[in-house]
Residue, then its C-alpha position, 0 to 999 in steps of 0.5 A: x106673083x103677089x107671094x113673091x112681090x109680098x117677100x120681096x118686099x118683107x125682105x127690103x123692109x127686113x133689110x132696111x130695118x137692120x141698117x136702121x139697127x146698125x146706124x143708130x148708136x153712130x145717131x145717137x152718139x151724133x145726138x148726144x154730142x150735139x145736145x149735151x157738148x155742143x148744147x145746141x139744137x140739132x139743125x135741119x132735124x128733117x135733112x139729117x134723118x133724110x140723110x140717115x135714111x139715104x145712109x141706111x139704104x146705101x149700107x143696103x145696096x152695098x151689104x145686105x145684096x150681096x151672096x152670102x157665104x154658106x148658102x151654095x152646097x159644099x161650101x166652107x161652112x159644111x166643111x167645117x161641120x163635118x170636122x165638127x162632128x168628127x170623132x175627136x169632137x166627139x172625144x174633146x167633149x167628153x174630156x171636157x165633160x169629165x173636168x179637162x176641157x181644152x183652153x180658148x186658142x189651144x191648139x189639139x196638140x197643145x191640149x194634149x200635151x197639157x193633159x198628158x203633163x197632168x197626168x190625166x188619165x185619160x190620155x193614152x196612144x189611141x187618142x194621141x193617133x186621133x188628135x194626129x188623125x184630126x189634124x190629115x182630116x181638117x187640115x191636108x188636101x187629102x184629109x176627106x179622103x174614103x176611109x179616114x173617118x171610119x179610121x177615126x171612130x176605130x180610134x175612138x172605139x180604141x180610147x174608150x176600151x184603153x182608158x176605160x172610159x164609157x159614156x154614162x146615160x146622161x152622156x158624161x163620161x165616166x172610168x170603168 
């Protein structure tokens, strides 16, 4: 019982901690503001930390007690784990390693057709059906379904053997 009251308690001081954290800067700006452009005094200095306090415990009750997403099994953030670890992942960054990595906000496709209009000689039709086969398992309602990531790492399999591309010892990829 007393373990239990001691983390109730860390996690309430935690909390309050990170409200107090996040109210400074809108303090300090408040500060400056009246020191330096008002050029005057802070009234009531006890009132107004009393009320920052009032504020902190609010931000508390309203924010910090709520359930949290990704806490519960299945949920959204395991999903995208899973996509994550996927075999075009996988492939993305051992281009990436190799000198082609895909740009911020680029989609798969997009990135693949840039490649391909480099003539990188990295891309070919196993990894055309991956980036295809990436989009069913991240996106359409049946792209978990038995059999598609077994499908994927065939595709991969099938890139490396078409494109000569291995991974050396230190996990970059290199051409045959």
């Amino acid at each position: 019982m007393r373990a239990a009251m001691r983390q109730l308690l860390h996690d309430l001081l935690r909390s309050l901690g990170d409200s107090v954290r996040d109210l400074m800067p809108i303090v300090l700006v408040v500060a400056f503001f009246q020191l330096f452009v008002v050029r005057a005094p802070l009234p009531d200095l006890g009132g107004l930390l009393g009320g920052a306090l009032l504020v902190c415990v609010w931000i508390y009750l309203r924010l910090f007690r709520r359930p949290r997403a990704g806490r519960a099994a299945g949920s959204k953030r395991a999903a995208v784990e899973s996509v994550r670890s996927s075999a075009y992942f996988l492939a993305e960054s051992e281009l990436a390693r190799a000198g082609y990595p895909r740009r911020p906000g680029e989609t798969p496709l997009a990135w693949l057709g840039r490649l391909a209009s480099g003539r990188c000689p990295f891309v070919s039709d196993a990894l055309r059906a991956l980036v295809d086969a990436h989009y069913q398992y991240a996106y359409q309602p049946d792209g978990d379904r038995p059999g598609l990531q077994a499908e994927m790492r065939e595709l991969m399999e099938r890139w490396h053997a078409e494109t000569g591309v291995r991974r050396t010892a230190r996990g970059r990829p290199s051409a045959r």
